[in-house]
C-alpha positions as protocol buffer text, in pm:
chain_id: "A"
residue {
  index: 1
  type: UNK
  ca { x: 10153 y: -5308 z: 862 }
}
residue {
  index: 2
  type: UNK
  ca { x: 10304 y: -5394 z: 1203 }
}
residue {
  index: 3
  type: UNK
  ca { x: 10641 y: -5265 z: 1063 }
}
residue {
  index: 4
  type: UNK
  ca { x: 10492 y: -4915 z: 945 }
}
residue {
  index: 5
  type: UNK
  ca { x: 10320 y: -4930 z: 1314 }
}
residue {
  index: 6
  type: UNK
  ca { x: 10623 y: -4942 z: 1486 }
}
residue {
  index: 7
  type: UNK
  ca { x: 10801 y: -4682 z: 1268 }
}
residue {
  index: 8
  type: UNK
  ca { x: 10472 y: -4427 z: 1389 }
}
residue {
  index: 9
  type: UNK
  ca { x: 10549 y: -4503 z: 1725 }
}
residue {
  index: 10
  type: UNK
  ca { x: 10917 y: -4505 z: 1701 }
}
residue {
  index: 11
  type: UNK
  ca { x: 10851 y: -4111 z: 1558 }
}
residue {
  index: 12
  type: UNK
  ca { x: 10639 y: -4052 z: 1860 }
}
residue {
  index: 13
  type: UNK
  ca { x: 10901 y: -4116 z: 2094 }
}
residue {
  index: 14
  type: UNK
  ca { x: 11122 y: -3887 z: 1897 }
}
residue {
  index: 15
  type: UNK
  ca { x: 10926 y: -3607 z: 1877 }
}
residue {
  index: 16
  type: UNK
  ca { x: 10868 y: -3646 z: 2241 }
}
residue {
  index: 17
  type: UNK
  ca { x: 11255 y: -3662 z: 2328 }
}
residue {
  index: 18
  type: UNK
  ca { x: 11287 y: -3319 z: 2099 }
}
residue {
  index: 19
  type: UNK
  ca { x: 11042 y: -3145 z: 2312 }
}
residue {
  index: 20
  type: UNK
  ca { x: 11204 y: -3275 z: 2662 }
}
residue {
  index: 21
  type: UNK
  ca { x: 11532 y: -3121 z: 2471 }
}
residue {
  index: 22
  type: UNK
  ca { x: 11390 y: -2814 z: 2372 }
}
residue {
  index: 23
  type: UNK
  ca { x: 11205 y: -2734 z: 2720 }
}
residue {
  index: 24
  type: UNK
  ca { x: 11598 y: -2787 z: 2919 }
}
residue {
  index: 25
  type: UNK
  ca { x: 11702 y: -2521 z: 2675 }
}
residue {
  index: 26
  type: UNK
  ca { x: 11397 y: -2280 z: 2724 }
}
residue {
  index: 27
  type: UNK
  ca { x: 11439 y: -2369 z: 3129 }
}
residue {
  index: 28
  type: UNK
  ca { x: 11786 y: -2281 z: 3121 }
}
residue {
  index: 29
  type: UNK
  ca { x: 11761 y: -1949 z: 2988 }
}
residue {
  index: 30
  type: UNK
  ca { x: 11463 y: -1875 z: 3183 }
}
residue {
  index: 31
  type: UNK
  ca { x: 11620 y: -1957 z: 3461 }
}
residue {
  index: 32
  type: UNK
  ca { x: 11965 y: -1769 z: 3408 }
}
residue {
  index: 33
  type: UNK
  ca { x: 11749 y: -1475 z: 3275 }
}
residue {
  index: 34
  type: UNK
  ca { x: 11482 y: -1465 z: 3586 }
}
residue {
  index: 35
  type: UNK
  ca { x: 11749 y: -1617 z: 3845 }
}
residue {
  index: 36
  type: UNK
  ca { x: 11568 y: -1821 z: 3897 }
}
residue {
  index: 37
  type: UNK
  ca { x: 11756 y: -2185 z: 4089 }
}
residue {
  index: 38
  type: UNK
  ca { x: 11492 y: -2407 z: 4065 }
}
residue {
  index: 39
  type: UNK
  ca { x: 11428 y: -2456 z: 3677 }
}
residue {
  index: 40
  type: UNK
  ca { x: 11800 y: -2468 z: 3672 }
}
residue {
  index: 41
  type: UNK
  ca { x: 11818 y: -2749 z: 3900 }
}
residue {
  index: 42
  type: UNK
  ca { x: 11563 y: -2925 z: 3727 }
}
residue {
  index: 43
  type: UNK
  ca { x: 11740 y: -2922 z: 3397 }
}
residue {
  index: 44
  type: UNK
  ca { x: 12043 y: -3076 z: 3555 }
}
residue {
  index: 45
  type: UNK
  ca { x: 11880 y: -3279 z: 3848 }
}
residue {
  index: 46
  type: UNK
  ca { x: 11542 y: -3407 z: 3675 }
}
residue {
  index: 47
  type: UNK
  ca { x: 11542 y: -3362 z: 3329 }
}
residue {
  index: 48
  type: UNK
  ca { x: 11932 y: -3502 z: 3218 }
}
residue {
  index: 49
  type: UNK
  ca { x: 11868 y: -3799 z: 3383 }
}
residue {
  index: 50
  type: UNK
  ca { x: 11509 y: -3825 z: 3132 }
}
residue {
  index: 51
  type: UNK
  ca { x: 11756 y: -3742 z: 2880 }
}
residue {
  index: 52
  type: UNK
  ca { x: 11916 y: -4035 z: 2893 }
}
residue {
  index: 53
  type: UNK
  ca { x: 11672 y: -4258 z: 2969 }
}
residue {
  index: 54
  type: UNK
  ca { x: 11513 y: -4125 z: 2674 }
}
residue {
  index: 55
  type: UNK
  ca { x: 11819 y: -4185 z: 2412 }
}
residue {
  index: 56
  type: UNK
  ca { x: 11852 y: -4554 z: 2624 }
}
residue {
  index: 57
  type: UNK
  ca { x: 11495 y: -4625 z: 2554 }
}
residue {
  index: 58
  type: UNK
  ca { x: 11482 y: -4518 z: 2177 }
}
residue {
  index: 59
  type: UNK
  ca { x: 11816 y: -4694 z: 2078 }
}
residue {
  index: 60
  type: UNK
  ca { x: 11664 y: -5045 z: 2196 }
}
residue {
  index: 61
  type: UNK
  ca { x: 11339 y: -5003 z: 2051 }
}
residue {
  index: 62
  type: UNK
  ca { x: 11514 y: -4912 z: 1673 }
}
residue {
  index: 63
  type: UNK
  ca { x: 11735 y: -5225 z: 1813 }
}
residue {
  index: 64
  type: UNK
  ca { x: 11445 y: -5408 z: 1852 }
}
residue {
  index: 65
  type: UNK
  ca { x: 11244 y: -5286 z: 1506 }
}
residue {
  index: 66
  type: UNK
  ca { x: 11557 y: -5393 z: 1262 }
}
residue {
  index: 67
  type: UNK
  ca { x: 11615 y: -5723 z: 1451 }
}
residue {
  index: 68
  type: UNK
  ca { x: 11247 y: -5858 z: 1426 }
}
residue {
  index: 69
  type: UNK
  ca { x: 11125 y: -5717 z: 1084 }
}
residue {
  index: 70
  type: UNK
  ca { x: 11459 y: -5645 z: 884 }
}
residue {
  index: 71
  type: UNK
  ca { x: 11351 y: -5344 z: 709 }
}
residue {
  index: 72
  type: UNK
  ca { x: 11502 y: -5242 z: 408 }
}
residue {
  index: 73
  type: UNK
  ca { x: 11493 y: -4950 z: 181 }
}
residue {
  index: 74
  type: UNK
  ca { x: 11291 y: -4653 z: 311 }
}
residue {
  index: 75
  type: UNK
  ca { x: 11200 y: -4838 z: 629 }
}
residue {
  index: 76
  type: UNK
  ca { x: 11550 y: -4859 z: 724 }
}
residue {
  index: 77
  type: UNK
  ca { x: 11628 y: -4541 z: 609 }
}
residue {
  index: 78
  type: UNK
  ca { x: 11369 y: -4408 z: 893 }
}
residue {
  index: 79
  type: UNK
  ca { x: 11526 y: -4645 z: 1099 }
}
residue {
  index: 80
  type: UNK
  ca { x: 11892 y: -4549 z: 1082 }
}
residue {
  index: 81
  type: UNK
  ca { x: 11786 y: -4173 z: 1070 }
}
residue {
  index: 82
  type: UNK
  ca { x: 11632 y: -4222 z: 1389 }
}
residue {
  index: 83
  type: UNK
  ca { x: 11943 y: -4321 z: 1566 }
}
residue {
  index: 84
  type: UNK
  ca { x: 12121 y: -4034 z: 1424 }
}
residue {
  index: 85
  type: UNK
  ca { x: 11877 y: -3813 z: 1562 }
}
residue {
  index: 86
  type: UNK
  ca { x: 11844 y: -3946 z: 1923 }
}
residue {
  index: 87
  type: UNK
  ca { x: 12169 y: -3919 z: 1983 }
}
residue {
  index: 88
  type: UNK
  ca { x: 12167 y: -3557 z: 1878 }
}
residue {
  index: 89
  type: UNK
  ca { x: 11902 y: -3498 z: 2116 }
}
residue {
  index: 90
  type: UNK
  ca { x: 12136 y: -3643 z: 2345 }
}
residue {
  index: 91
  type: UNK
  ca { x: 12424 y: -3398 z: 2243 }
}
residue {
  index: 92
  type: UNK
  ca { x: 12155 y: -3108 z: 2269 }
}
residue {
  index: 93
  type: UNK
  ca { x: 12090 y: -3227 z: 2610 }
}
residue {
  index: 94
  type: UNK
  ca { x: 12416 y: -3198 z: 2714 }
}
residue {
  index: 95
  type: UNK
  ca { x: 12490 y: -2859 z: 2607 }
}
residue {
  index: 96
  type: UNK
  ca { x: 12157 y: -2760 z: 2760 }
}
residue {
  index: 97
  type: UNK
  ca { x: 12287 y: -2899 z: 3088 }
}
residue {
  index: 98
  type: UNK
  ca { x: 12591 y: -2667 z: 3063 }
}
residue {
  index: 99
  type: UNK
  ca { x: 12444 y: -2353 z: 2997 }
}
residue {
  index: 100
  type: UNK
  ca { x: 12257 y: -2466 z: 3314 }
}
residue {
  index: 101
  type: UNK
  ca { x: 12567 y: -2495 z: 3506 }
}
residue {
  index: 102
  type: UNK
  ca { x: 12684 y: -2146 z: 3397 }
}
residue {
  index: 103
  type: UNK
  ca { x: 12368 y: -2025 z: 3459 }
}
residue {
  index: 104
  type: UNK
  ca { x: 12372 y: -2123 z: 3844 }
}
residue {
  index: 105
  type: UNK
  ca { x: 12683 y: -1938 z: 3868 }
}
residue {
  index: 106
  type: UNK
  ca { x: 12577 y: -1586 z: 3714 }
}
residue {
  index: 107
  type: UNK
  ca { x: 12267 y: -1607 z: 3896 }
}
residue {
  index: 108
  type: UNK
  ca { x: 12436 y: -1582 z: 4196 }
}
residue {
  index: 109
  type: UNK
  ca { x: 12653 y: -1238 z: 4050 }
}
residue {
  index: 110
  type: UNK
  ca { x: 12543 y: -951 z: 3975 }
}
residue {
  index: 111
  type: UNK
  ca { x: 12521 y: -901 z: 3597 }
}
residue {
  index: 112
  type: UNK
  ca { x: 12737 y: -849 z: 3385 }
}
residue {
  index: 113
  type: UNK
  ca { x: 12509 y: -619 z: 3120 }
}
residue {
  index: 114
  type: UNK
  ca { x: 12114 y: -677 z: 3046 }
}
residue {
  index: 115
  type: UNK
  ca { x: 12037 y: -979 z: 2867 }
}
residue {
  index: 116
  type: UNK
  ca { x: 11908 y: -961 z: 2559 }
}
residue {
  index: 117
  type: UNK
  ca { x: 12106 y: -1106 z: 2308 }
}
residue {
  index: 118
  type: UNK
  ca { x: 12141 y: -1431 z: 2446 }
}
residue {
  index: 119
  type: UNK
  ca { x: 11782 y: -1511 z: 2518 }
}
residue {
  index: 120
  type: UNK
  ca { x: 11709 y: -1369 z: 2123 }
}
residue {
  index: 121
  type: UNK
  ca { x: 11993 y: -1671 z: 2014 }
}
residue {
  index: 122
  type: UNK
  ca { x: 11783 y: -1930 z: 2229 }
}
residue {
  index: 123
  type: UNK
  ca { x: 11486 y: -1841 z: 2044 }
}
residue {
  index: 124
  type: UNK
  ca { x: 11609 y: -1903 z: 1736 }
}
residue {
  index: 125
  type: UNK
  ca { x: 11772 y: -2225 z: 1864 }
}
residue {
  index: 126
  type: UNK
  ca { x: 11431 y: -2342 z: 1979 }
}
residue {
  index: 127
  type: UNK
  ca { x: 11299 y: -2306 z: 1659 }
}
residue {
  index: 128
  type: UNK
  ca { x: 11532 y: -2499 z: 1484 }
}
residue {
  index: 129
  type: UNK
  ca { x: 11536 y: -2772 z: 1699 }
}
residue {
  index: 130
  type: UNK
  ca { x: 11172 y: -2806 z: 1734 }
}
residue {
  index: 131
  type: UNK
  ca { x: 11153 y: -2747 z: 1293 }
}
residue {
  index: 132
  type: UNK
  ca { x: 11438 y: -3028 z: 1239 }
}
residue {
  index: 133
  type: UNK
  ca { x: 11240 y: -3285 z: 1373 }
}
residue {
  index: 134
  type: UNK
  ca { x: 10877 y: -3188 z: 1165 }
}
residue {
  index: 135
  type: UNK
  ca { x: 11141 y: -3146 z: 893 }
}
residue {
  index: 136
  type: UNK
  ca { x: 11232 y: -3509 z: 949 }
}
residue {
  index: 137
  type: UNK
  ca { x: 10838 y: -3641 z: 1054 }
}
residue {
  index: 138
  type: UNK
  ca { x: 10704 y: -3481 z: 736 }
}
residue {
  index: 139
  type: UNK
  ca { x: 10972 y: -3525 z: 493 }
}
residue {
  index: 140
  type: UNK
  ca { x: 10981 y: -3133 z: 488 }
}
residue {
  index: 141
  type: UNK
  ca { x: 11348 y: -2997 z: 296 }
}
residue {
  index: 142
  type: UNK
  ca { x: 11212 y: -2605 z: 237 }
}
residue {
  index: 143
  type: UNK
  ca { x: 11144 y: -2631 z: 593 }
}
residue {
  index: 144
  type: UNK
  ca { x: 11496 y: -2799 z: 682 }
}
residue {
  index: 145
  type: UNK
  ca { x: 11687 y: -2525 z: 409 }
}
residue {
  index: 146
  type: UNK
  ca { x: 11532 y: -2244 z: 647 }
}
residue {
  index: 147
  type: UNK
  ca { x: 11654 y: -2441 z: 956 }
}
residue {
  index: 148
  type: UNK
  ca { x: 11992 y: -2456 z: 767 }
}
residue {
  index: 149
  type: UNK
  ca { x: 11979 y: -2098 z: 672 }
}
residue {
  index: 150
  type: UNK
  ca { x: 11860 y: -1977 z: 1037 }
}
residue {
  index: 151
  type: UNK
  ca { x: 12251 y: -2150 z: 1163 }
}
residue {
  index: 152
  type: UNK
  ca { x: 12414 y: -1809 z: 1012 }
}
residue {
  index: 153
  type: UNK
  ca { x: 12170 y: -1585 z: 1218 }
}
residue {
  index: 154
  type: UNK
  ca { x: 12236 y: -1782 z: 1604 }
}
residue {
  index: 155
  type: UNK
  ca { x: 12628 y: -1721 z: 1455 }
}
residue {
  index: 156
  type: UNK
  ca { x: 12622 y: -1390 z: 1354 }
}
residue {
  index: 157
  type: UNK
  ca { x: 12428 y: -1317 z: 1755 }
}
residue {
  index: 158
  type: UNK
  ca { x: 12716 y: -1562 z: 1897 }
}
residue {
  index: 159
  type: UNK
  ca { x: 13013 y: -1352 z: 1737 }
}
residue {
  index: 160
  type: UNK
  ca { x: 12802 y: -1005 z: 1856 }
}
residue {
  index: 161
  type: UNK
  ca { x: 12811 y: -1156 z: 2171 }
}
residue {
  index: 162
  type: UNK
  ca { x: 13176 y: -1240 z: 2204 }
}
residue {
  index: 163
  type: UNK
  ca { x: 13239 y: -854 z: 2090 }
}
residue {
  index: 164
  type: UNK
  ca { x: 13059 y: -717 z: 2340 }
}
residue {
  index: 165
  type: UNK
  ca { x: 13207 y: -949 z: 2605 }
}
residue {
  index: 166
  type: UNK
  ca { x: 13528 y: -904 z: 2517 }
}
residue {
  index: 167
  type: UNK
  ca { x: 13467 y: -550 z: 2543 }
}
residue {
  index: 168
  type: UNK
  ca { x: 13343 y: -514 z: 2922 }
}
residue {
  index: 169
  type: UNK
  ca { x: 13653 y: -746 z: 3011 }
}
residue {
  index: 170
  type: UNK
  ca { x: 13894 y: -561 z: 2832 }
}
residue {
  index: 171
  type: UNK
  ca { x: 13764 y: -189 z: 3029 }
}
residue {
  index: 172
  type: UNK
  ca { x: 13630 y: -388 z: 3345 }
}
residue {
  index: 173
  type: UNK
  ca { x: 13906 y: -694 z: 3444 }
}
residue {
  index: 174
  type: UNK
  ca { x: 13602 y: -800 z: 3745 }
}
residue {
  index: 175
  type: UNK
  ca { x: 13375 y: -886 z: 3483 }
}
residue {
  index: 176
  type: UNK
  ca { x: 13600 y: -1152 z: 3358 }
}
residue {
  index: 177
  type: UNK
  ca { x: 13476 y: -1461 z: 3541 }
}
residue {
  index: 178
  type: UNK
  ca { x: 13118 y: -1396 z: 3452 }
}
residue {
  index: 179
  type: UNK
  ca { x: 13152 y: -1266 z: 3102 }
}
residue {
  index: 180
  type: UNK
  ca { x: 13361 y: -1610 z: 3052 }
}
residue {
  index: 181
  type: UNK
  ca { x: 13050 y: -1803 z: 3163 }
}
residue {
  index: 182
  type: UNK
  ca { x: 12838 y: -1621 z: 2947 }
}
residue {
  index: 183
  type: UNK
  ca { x: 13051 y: -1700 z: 2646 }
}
residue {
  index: 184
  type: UNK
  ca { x: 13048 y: -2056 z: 2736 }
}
residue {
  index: 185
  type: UNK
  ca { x: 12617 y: -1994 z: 2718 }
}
residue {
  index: 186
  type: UNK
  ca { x: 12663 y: -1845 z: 2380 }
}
residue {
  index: 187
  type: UNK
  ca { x: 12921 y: -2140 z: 2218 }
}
residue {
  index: 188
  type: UNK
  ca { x: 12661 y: -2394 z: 2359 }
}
residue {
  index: 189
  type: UNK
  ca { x: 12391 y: -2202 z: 2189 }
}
residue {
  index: 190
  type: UNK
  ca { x: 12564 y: -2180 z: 1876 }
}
residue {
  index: 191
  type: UNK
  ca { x: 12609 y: -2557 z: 1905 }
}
residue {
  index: 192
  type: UNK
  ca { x: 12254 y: -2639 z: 1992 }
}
residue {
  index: 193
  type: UNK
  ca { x: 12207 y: -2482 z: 1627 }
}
residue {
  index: 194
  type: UNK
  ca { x: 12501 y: -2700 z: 1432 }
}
residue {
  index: 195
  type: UNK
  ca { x: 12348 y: -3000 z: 1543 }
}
residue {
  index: 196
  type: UNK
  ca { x: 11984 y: -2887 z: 1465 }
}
residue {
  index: 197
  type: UNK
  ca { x: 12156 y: -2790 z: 1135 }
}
residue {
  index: 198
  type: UNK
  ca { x: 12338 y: -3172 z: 1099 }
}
residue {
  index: 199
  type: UNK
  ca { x: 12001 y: -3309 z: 1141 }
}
residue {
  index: 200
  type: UNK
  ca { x: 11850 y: -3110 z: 871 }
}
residue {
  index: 201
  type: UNK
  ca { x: 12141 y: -3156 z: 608 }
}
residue {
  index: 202
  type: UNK
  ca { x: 12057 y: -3506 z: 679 }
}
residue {
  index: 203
  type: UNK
  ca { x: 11717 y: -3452 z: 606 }
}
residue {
  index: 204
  type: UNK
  ca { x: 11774 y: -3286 z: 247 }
}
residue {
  index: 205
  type: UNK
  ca { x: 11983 y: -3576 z: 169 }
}
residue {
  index: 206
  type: UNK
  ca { x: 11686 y: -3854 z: 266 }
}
residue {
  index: 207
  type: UNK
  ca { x: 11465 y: -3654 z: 62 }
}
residue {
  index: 208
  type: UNK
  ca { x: 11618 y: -3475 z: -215 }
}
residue {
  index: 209
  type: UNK
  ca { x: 12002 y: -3702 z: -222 }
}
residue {
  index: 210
  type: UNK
  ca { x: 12193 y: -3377 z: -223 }
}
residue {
  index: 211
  type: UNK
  ca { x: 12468 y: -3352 z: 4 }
}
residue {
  index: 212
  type: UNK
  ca { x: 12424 y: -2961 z: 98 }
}
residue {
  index: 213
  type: UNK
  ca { x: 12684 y: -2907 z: 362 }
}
residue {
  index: 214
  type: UNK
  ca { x: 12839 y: -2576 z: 297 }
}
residue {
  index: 215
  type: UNK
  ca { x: 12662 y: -2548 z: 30 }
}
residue {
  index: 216
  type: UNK
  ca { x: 12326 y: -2432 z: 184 }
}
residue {
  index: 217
  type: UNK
  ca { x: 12237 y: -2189 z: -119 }
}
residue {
  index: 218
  type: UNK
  ca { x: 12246 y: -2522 z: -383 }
}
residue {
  index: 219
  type: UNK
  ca { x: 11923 y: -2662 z: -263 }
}
């Protein structure tokens, strides 16, 4: 019982480090979309340094969970999956960070073309990330296949992106600098959803044991 009580509370803090996650990536498109500094500079002044503190936190209490109870089978399972998945959150951080960084440039410029695109992509991305981790919670693989499935549609918006970019810099050589950054918010984007993606082919495996990667149609 105190085993299964520390694997509820070890979720907890999960799903709490996925929404910190999600809410840099919401603030950083916000921000880059409304100019506006401040939630910008509380995605990379406040909230990385949470970030962290979060993965820190949640890697010594797992620690902590395997060294006093030993659990084996599904426990540790949970256990190992949990690991994976905070340091994803971690990754997803990062990349949030970025986009914040390129986002404090552009603000500052005038733009480059209306953004709509972009914030569409983050959407999507915020979906996935906040659907891998129920996925995960509930032990949820239709809802982890769409997550996997949604990857080709932030892809197919990153490559439409690119396109158009590549087309303003090619008639317009001033736009170059600040299409560049907003490429650099796209790729992050896009990577947001791999790793929202990883954690779900994970996922399908726990639940189902079918490996699925690049084979998203076999499930």
């Amino acid at each position: 019982m105190l085993e299964e009580m520390k694997l509820i509370q070890v979720k907890k803090e999960l799903m709490e480090f996925a929404t910190l996650v999600e809410s840099m990536v919401d603030k950083s498109i916000v921000g880059l979309k409304e100019r506006r500094a401040d939630d910008l500079k509380e995605v990379i002044e406040r909230d990385e340094p949470r970030a962290n503190d979060f993965e820190t936190d949640l890697d010594e209490r797992c620690v902590s969970v395997i060294a006093q109870h030993q659990p084996a089978g599904r426990s540790l399972r949970t256990i190992l999956m949990v690991l994976h998945i905070n340091s994803t959150l971690e990754r997803i951080g990062d990349h949030a960070v970025t986009v914040a960084e390129s986002a404090m440039f552009l603000i500052g410029q005038p733009p480059v073309k209306q953004l709509i695109d972009i914030p569409h992509m983050a959407e999507v991305v915020k979906t996935m990330i906040s659907d891998s981790i129920t996925s995960f919670i509930n032990d949820d693989a239709v809802l982890a296949k769409s997550v996997c499935e949604r990857d080709d549609i932030v892809d197919g918006l990153r490559n439409q992106i690119l396109r158009e970019l590549i087309t303003y810099m090619t008639s317009d050589p001033t736009t170059i600098e600040r299409a560049l950054q907003l490429m650099k918010i796209a790729s992050n984007l896009e990577r947001v959803a791999d790793l929202a993606t990883n954690i779900c082919e994970d996922v399908i495996y726990m639940v189902k044991g079918k490996v699925i990667k690049h084979h998203k149609d076999t499930v």
